[in-house]
C-alpha positions as CSV (number, residue, x, y, z in Angstrom):
1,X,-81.4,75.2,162.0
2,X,-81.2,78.4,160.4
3,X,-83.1,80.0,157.9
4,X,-80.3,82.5,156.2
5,X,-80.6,82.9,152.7
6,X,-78.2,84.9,150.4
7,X,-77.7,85.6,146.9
8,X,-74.2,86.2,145.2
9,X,-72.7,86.0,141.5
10,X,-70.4,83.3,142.0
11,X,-70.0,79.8,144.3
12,X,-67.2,78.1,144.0
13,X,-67.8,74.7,146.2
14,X,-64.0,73.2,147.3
15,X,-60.9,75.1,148.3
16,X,-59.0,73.0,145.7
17,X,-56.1,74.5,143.0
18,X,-59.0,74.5,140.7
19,X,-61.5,76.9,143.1
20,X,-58.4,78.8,143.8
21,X,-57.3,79.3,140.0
22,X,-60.8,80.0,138.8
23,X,-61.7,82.8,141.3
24,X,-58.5,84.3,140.8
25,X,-59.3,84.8,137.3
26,X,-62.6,86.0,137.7
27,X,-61.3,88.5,140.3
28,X,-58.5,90.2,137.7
29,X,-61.7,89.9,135.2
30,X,-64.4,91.1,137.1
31,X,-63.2,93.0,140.5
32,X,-67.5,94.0,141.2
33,X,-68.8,90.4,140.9
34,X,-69.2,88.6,144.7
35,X,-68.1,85.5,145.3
36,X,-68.4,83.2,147.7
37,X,-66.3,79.6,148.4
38,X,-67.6,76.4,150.5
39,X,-65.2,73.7,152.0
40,X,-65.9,71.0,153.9
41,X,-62.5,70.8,155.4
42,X,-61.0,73.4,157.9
43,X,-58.2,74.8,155.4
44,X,-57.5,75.1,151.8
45,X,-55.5,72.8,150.1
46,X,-56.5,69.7,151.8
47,X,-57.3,66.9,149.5
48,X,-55.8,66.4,146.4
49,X,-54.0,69.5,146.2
50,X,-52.2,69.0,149.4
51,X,-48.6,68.9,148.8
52,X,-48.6,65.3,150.6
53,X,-51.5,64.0,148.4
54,X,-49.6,64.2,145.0
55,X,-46.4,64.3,143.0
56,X,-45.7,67.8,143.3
57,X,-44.5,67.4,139.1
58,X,-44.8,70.4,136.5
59,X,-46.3,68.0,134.4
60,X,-45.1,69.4,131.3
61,X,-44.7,65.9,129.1
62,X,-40.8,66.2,129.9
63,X,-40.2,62.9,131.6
64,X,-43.9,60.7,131.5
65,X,-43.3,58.5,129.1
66,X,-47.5,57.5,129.1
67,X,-47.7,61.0,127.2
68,X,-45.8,59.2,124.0
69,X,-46.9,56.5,122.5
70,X,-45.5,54.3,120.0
71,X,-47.6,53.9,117.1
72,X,-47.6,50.3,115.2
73,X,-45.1,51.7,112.5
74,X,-42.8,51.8,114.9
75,X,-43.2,55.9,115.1
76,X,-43.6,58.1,118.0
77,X,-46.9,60.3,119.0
78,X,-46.0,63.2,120.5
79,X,-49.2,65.1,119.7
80,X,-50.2,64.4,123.4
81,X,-46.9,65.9,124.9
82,X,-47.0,69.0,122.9
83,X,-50.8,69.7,123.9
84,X,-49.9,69.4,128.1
85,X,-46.9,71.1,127.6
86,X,-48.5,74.0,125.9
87,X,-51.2,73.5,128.5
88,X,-48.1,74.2,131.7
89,X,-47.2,77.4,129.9
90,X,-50.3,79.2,130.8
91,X,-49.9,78.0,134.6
92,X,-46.2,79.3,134.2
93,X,-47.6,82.4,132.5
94,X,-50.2,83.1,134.8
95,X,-48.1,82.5,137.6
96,X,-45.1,84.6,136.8
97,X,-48.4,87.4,136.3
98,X,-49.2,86.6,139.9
99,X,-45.7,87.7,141.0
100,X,-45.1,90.3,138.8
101,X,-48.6,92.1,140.1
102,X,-47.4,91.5,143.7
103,X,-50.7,89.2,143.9
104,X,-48.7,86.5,145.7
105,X,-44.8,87.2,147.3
106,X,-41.5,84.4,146.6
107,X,-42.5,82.0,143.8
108,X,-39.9,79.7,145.4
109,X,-42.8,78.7,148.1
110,X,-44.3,77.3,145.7
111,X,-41.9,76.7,142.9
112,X,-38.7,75.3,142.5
113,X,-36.4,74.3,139.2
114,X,-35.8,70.8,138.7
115,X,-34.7,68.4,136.1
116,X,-37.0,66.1,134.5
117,X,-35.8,62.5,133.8
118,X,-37.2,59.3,132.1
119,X,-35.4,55.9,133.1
120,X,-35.7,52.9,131.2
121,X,-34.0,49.3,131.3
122,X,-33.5,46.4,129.0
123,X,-32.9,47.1,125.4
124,X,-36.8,47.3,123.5
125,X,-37.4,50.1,126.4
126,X,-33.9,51.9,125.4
127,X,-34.9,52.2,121.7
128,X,-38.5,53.3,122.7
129,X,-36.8,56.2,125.0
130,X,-33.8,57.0,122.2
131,X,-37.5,57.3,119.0
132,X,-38.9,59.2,122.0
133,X,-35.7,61.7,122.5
134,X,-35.6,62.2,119.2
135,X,-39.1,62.9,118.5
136,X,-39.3,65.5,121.5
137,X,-35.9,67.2,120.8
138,X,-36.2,68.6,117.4
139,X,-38.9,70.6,119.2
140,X,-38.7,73.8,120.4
141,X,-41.0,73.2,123.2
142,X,-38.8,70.3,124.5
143,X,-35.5,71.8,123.7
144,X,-32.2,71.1,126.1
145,X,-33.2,67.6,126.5
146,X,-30.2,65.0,126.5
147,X,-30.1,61.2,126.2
148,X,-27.3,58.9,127.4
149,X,-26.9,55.1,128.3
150,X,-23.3,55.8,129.1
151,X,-23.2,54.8,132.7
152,X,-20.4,57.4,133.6
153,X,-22.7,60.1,132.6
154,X,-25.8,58.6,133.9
155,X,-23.2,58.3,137.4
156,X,-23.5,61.9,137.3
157,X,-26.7,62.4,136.4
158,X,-27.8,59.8,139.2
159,X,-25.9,58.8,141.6
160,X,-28.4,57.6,144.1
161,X,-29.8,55.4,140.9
162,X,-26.3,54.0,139.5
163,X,-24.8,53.2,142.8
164,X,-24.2,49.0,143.3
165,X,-25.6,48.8,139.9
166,X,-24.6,45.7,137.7
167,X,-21.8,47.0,135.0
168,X,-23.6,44.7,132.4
169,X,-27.1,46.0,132.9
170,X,-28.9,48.3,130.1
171,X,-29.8,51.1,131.1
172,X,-31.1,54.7,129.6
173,X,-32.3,58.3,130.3
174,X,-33.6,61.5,129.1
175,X,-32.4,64.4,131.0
176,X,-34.1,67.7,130.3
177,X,-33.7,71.2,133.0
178,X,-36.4,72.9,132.4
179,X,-38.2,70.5,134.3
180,X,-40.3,72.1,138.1
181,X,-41.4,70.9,141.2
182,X,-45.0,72.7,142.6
183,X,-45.8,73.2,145.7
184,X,-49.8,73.3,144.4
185,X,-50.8,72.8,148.3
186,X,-48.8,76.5,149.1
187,X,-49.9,78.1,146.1
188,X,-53.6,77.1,147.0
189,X,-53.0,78.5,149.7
190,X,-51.6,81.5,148.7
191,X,-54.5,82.1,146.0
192,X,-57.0,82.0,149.1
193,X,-55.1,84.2,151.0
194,X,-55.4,86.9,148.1
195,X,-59.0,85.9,147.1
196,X,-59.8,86.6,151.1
197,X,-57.7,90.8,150.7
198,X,-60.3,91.3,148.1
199,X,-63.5,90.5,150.1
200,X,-64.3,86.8,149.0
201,X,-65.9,85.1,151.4
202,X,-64.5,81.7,151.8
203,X,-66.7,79.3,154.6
204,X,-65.3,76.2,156.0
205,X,-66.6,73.0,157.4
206,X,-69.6,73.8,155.3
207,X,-71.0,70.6,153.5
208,X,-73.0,71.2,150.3
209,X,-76.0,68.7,151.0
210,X,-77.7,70.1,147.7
211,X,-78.1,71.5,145.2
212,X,-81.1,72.7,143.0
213,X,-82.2,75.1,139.8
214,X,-84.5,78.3,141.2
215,X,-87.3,79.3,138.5
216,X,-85.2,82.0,138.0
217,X,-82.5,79.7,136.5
218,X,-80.1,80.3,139.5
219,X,-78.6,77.4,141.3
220,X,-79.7,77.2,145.1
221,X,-77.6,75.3,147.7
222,X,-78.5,73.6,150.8
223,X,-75.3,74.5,152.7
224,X,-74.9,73.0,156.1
225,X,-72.5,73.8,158.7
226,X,-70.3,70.3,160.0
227,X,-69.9,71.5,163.1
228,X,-73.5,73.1,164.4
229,X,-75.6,71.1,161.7
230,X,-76.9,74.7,161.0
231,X,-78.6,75.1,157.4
232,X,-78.4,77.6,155.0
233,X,-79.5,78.4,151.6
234,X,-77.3,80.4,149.2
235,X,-78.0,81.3,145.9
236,X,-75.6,82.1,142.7
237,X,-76.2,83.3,139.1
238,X,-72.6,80.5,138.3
239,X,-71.7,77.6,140.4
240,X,-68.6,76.3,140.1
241,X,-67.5,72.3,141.3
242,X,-64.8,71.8,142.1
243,X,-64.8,69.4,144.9
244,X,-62.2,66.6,143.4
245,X,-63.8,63.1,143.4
246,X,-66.6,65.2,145.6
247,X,-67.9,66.5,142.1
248,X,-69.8,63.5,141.0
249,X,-72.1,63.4,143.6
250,X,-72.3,66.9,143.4
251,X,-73.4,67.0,139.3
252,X,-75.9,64.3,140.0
253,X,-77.5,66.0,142.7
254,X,-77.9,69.5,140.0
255,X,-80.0,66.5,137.4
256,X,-78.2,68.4,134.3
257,X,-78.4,66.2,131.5
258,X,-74.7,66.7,130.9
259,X,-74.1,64.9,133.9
260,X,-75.8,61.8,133.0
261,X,-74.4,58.4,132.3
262,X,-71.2,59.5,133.8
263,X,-69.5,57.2,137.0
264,X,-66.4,57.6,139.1
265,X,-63.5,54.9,139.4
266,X,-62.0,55.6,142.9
267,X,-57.7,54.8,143.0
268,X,-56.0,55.6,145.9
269,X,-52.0,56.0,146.2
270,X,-49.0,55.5,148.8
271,X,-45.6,57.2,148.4
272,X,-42.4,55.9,149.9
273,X,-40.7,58.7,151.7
274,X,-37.3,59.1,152.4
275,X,-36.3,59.8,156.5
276,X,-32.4,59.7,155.7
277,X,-31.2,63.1,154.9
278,X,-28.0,61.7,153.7
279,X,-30.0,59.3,151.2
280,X,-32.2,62.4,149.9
281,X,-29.1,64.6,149.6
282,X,-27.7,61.9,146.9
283,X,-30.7,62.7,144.6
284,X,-31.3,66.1,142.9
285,X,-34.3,65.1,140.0
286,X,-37.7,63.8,139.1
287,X,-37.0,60.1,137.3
288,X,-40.0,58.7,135.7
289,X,-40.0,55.1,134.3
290,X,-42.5,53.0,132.6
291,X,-45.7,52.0,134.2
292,X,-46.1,48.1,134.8
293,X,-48.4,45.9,132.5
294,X,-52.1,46.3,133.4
295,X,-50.9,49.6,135.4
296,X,-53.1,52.8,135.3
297,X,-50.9,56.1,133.4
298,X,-51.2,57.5,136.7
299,X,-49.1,54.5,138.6
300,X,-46.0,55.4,136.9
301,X,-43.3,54.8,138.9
302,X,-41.0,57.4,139.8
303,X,-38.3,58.8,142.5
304,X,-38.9,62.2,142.8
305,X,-37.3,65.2,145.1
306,X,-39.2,67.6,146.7
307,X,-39.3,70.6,148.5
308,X,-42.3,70.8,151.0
309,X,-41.9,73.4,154.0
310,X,-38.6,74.6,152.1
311,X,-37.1,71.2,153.0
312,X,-35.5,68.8,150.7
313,X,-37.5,65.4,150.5
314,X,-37.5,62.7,148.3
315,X,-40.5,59.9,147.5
316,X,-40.8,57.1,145.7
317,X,-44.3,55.6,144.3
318,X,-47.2,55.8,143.3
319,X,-48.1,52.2,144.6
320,X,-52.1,52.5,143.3
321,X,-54.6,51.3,145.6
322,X,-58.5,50.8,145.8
323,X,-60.9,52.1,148.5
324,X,-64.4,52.9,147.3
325,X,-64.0,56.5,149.2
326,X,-64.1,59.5,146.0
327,X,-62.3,61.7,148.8
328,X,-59.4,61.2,151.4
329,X,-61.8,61.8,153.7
330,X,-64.9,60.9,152.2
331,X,-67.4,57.9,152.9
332,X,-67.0,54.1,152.0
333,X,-70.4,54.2,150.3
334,X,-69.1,56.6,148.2
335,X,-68.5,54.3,145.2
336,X,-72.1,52.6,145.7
337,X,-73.9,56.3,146.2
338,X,-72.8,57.1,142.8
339,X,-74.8,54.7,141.0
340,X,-78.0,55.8,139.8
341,X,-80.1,54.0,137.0
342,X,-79.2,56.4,134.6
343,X,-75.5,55.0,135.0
344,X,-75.5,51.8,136.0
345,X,-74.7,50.2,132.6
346,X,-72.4,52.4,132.3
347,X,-70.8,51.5,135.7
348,X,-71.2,48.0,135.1
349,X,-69.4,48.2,131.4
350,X,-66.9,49.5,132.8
351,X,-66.3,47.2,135.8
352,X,-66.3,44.3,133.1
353,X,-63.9,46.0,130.7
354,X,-61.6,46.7,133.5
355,X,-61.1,43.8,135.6
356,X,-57.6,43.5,135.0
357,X,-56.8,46.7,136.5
358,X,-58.8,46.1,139.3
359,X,-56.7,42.6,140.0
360,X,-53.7,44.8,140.0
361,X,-55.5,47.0,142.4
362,X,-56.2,45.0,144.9
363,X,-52.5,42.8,144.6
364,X,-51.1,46.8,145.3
365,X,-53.3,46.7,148.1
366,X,-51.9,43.9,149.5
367,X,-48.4,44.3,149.5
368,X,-46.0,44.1,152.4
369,X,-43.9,46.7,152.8
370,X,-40.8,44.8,151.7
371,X,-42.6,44.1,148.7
372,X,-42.7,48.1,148.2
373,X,-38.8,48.0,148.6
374,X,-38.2,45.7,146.1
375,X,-39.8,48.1,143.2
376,X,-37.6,50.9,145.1
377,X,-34.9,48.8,144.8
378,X,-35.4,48.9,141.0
379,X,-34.5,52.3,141.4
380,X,-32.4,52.1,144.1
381,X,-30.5,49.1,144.4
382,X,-29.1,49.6,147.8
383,X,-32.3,51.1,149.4
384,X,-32.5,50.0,153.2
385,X,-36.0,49.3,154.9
386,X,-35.6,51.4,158.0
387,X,-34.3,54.5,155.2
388,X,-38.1,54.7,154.1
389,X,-41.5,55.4,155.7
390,X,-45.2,54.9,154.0
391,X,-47.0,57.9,153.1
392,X,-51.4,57.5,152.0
393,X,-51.5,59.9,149.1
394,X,-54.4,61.5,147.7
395,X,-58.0,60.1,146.6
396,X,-58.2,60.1,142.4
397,X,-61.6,59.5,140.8
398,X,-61.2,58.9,137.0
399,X,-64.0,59.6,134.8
400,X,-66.6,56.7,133.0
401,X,-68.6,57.3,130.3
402,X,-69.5,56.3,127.1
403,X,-68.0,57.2,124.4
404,X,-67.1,56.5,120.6
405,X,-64.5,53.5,122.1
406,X,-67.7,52.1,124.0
407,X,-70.0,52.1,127.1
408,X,-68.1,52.8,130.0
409,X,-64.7,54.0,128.8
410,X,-62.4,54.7,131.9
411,X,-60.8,58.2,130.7
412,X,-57.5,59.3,132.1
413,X,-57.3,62.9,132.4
414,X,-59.2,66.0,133.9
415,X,-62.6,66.7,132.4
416,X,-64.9,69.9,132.4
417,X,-68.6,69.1,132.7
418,X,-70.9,71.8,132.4
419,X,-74.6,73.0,131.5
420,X,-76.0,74.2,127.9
421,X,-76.6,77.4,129.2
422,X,-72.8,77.8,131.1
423,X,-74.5,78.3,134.8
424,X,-73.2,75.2,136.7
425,X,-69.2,73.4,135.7
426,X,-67.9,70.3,137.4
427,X,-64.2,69.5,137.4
428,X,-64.0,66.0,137.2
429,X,-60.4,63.2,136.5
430,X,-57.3,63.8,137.7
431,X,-53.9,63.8,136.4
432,X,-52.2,66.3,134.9
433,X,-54.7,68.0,136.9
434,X,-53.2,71.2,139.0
435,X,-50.2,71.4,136.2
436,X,-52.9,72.7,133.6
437,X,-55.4,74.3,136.2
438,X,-54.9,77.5,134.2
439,X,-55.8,75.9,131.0
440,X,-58.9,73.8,132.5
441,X,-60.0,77.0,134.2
442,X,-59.9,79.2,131.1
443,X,-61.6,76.5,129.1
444,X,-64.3,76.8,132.0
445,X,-64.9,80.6,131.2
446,X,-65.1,80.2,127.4
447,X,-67.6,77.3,128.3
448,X,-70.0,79.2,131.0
449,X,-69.1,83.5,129.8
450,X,-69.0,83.1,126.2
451,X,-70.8,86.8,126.1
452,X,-68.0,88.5,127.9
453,X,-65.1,87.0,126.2
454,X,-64.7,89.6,124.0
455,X,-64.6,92.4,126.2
456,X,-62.4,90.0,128.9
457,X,-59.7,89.0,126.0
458,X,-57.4,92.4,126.3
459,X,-57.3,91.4,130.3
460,X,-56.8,88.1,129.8
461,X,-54.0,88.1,127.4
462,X,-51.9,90.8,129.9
463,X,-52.5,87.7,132.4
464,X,-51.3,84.7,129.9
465,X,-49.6,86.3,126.8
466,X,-49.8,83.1,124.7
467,X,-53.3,83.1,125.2
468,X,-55.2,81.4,122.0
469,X,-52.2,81.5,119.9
470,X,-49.9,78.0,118.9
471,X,-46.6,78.0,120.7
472,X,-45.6,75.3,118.2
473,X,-46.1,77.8,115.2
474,X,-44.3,80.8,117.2
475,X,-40.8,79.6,118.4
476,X,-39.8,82.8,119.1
477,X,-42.6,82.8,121.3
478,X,-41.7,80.1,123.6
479,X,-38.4,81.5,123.9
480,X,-39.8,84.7,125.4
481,X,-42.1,82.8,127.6
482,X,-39.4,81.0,128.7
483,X,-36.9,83.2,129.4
484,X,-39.6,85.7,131.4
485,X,-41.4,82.6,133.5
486,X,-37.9,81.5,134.4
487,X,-36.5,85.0,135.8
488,X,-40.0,86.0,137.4
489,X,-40.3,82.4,139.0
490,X,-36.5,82.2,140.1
491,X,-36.2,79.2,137.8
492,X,-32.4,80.5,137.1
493,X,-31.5,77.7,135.1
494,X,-34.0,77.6,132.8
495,X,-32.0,80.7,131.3
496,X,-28.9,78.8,130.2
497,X,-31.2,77.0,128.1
498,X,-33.2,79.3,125.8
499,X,-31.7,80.7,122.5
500,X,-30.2,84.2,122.6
């Protein structure tokens, strides 16, 4: 046991892309103020930011199709798609300011270009994806996207996809450039590293046990080391959570109000992963296409390429899954922990409005591997069992709570949580997650330093030039943004695509 105690401006508890992001931006903000970091693992990037743990997409609204919803007129919402698309231009920004400050070296470690597809089949689907293209096109946010259902062009679009296809079958898809594939596992990495040079202290295997108010109105953590069950107490003026499906446990334990009546819903994911090199060399884009009846948003189907370790891969999935554990490598009373009596109806609402998706759930749970191949083979019609290896993905916990839609409404999305007074902020949700970081973390500032925002606006518009203005209502705008992201990034063919 020790009895070390220390005081410091700024915790940030989890060496996610969120911890990373934030204390990045309080560092260009605020070089003086101290900050310390807590994980529980031995590296950064672990859980769900690990490059194995999730879908590596920019999401930028290119290619999901759960982003666009068709409304009972027969019209298409976009409204969603323009907000997380605007949201992946201040990661891009931010990013490309990174590079340009010599904060972190080659982009393409962590970034690559990519095009962005959507694939649908069977006529009703083909007109929902042709409203969609058009809807998206005529904007400038989504310009350069192409449709087809010519199956020559779609041939060269995606050959892996069109191969041993039936000649008769219907078939669509949106094609768009400008699309990305992250590397969020490197670039957490690479965050830390930088976040280290300038004298953050970052502590792993260190469990936060606790976590309490002082009379002071500082948050004091009980902070215990995994591997010598030492103790010790450290104090901050901010605490940041940022511990993925760790979080909710976390916001109990600080008894804000604002944490109250709010649950966790645990899914769990496996990817299909290509081991053929000559299959994954046949493939060169990220192919969304419609999630499954009763399906979660976030079990969209798609064949995706990747670049992990500067190799070319390629995985197929997300096949969802239950386990009650809120972290990879969390506890299986993790789910059960998390009730408390001020959210047990809440829980319980939510367990009764959703037992449909928890039926599909547990049937993904159960499925034999040549089961898994014949949803591949939707996508690929000549995949080959021994081609294709299961990989666990990452942990999600999506957010209950109640809202104007009910008690215990399952939200889909990432979701800031955070005192009255701006001391404490929880990350909770999940997907589009690390794409909008930036966004979610800047939202965390103006939430928790609403006194320094004036004086921090100068600094943070030289970080994120499109900072608090409407993309939508500045073309001209996006095209600068996109044509400066794209060379600083090395996202070459991006250029081809903005207006002169």
């Amino acid at each position: 046991m020790s009895n070390i105690q220390t005081k410091t401006d700024v915790i940030l508890i989890g060496a996610g892309i969120m911890s990373a992001t934030l204390g990045t931006l309080l560092k260009e903000l605020v070089p003086g103020w101290e900050i310390k970091v807590f994980e529980k693992l031995e590296n950064a990037g672990e859980e769900s930011s690990n490059e194995w743990n999730n879908a590596g997409t920019g999401h930028a609204a290119l290619c999901e199709l759960n982003y666009t919803v068709e409304k009972p007129d027969g019209s298409i919402d976009i409204s969603k798609a323009i907000k997380i698309n605007e949201q992946f231009q201040l990661s891009m920004q931010f990013w490309s300011y990174l590079v340009n400050s010599k904060l972190v070296n080659n982009p393409q470690d962590f970034i690559m270009p990519l095009p962005h597809m959507s694939m649908v089949q069977g006529e009703k689907d083909i007109t929902f994806l042709k409203k969609r293209f058009e809807a998206l096109s005529n904007n400038p946010l989504f310009q350069g996207m192409e449709f087809s259902d010519d199956p020559e062009k779609l041939m060269e679009w995606i050959p892996l996809i069109m191969q041993d296809r039936p000649s008769n079958e219907a078939i669509a898809a949106t094609k768009i450039d400008t699309g990305t594939d992250v590397n969020f596992g490197a670039l957490t990495r690479m965050l830390f590293d930088h976040l280290k040079s300038k004298n953050v202290e970052i502590k792993y295997k260190q469990n936060v046990d606790n976590i309490k108010r002082t009379s002071d109105g500082s948050w004091e953590l009980k902070v215990r080391n995994i591997d010598s069950g030492n103790v010790e107490r450290h104090t901050a003026k901010f605490v940041f959570i940022g511990g993925g499906g760790g979080s909710v446990h976390l916001l109990q334990k600080s008894g804000i109000p604002e944490g109250k009546h709010i649950g966790g819903f645990p899914v769990s994911g496996i990817f299909m992963v290509c081991n053929n090199p000559d299959v994954v060399a046949q493939h060169h884009a990220k192919v969304y296409g419609k999630a499954k009846v009763g399906a979660p948003p976030m079990s969209v189907p798609h064949l995706d390429t990747r670049y992990i370790d500067n190799k070319k891969s390629l995985l197929f999935g997300p096949f969802a899954g239950f386990s009650p554990k809120f972290l990879k490598s969390g506890s299986m009373f993790d789910l059960v922990t998390s009730v408390k009596p001020n959210n047990v109806v809440t829980m319980l609402a939510a367990g009764a409005k959703n037992m449909s998706l928890t039926k599909y759930l547990i049937q993904q749970v159960m499925l034999s591997k040549e089961k898994r191949m014949e949803e591949l083979r939707e996508f690929i019609p000549n995949a080959r069992i021994e081609d294709w290896d299961l990989v666990v993905a990452g942990q999600r916990v999506q957010v209950i709570k109640d809202t104007d839609a009910g008690k215990g409404t399952l939200q889909f999305g990432t979701e800031v949580v955070s005192a009255a007074d701006g001391s404490i902020a929880a990350l909770l949700g999940a997907s589009p997650g690390a794409s909008t970081a930036v966004h979610v973390m800047l939202e965390v500032i103006n939430k928790c330093f609403p006194q320094h925002m004036k004086e921090w606006e100068a600094k943070i518009k030289e970080m994120i030039p499109s900072y608090g203005v409407s993309l939508l209502k500045n073309p001209e705008l996006i095209n600068e943004i996109h044509t400066s992201t794209a060379r600083t990034l090395g996202l070459a063919n991006k250029e081809a695509l903005v207006l002169a």
